[in-house]
N, C-alpha and C positions, 0 to 999 in steps of 0.2 A: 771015448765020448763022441757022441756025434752032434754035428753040427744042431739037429733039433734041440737036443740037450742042454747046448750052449747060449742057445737063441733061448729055451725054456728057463734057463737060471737068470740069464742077462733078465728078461721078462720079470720074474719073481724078484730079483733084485730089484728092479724098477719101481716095479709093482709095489715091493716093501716101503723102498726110496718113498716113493709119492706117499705112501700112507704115513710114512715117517714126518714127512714135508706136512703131507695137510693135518696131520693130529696137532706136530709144532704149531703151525698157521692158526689152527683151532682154539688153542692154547693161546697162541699172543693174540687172536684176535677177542678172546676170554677179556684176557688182561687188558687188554688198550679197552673194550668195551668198560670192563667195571672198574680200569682207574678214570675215564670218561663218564661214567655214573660217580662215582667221588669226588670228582671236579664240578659236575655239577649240582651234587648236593652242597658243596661247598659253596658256591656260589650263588644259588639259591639262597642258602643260608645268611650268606654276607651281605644280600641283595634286600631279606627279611627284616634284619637289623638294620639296613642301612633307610630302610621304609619305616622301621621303629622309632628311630632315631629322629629322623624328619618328623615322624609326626608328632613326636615328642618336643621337638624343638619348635614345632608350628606350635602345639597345646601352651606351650609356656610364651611366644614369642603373644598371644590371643588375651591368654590371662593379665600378660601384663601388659598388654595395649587396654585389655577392661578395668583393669586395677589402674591406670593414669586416669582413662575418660572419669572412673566414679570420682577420684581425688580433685580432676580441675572441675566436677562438677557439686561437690560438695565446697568446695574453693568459692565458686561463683554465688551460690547459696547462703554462703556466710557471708560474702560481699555483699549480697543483696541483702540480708538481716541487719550489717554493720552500717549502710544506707540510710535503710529505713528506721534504724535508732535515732542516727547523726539528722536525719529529717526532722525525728519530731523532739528533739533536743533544742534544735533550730527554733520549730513551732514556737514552742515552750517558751525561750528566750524572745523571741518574738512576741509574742503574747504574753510577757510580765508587765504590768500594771502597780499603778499606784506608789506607795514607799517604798515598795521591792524594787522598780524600777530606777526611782530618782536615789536610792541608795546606791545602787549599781553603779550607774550613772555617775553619783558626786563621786565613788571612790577611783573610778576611771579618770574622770579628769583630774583629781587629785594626786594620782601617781601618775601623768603625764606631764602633771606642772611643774614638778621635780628635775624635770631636763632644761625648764626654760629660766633665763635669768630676771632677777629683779628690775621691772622697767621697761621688759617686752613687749611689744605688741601681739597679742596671741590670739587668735584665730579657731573658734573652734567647728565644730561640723559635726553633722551626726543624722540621724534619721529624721523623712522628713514629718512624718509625726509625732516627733519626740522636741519637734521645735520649740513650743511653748515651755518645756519643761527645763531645756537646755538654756534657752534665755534668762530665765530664772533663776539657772545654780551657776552661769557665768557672771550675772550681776554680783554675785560674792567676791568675784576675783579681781582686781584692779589689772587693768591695760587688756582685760579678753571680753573679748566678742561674737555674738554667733555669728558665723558667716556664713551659713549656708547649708545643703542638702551634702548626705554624703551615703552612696545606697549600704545598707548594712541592718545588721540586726536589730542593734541599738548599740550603744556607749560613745565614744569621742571620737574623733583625729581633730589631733591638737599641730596647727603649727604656728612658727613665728619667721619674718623675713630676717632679724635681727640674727638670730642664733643659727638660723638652717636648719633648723630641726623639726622634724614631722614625727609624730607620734601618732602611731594607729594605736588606739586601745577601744575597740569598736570590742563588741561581744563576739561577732566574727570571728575575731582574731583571737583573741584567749580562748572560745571555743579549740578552735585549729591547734594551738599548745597545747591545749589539757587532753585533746584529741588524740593526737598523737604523740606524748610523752603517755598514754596510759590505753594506749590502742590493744594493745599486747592483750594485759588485765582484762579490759569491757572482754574482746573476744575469747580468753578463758571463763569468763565468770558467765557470758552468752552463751560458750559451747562445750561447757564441763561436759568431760567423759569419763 
């Protein structure tokens, strides 16, 4: 064998070598390329959902910021309707007249006389248009007196120095009871659904 020979096989062996190297090289470069396309489809994909996800939690986090605003604003609406009742209820009492009135009137200070004792000096007060009328249904009661202006709808405050007792029984004030021991009710029977 001659040296050409040997120089020619080293050569082919090389030669083979390298083709052998770069097919491998080819190959892993194959495989690192397309598990690097799998990583990023995968991530892409996890990237997709996690954009899904966000905008899914934004959609509900919206809804239910629009579902409170409609509630405190149907809230405020029925405030204003339960307002505007308790106004012209007011009106109403306000504006009763005549026996309606001085009925009212005698049974209010009648269940406030109840707290004072026989022999008091008793004091009453009440609206000051209703003065004439007040003077008149306190002349029925021994030891009371009108004493005065008291701002309110109409009906009583009754006191006496003897006893310490002060009775509101103004229409005000049993409004304000009946109001709210039956608040509930009005606004069912207002906002039946």
């Amino acid at each position: 064998m001659s040296l050409d020979t040997v120089v020619e096989d080293i050569r082919e062996e090389a030669h083979a070598r390298a083709e052998d190297i770069r097919a491998e090289g080819e190959a892993r470069a194959e495989e690192i390329e397309s598990a690097a396309e799998e990583d990023a489809e995968e991530l892409r994909t996890e990237a997709e959902a996690e954009v899904e996800r966000e905008i899914e939690q934004l959609r509900e986090q919206r809804l239910s910021s629009a579902k409170l605003e409609a509630k405190q604003k149907r809230l405020e609406a029925r405030r204003d309707v339960l307002g505007d009742v308790r106004e012209q209820v007011e009106d109403e009492l306000a504006g009763l007249e005549g026996e309606e009135r001085e009925e009212l009137t005698r049974d209010l200070l009648e269940a406030a006389s109840d707290e004072f004792d026989e022999g008091d000096d008793v004091n009453v007060y009440g609206r000051a248009d209703d003065r004439a009328l007040l003077e008149s249904i306190v002349d029925d009661y021994d030891g009371y007196e009108y004493a005065g202006e008291y701002e309110c709808l109409g009906g009583v405050v009754v006191e006496s120095d003897q006893s310490r007792v002060r009775v509101n029984n103004t229409f005000d004030s049993v409004l304000e009871d009946v109001w709210e021991d039956n608040l509930r009710d009005i606004s069912n029977r207002l906002f039946e659904q």
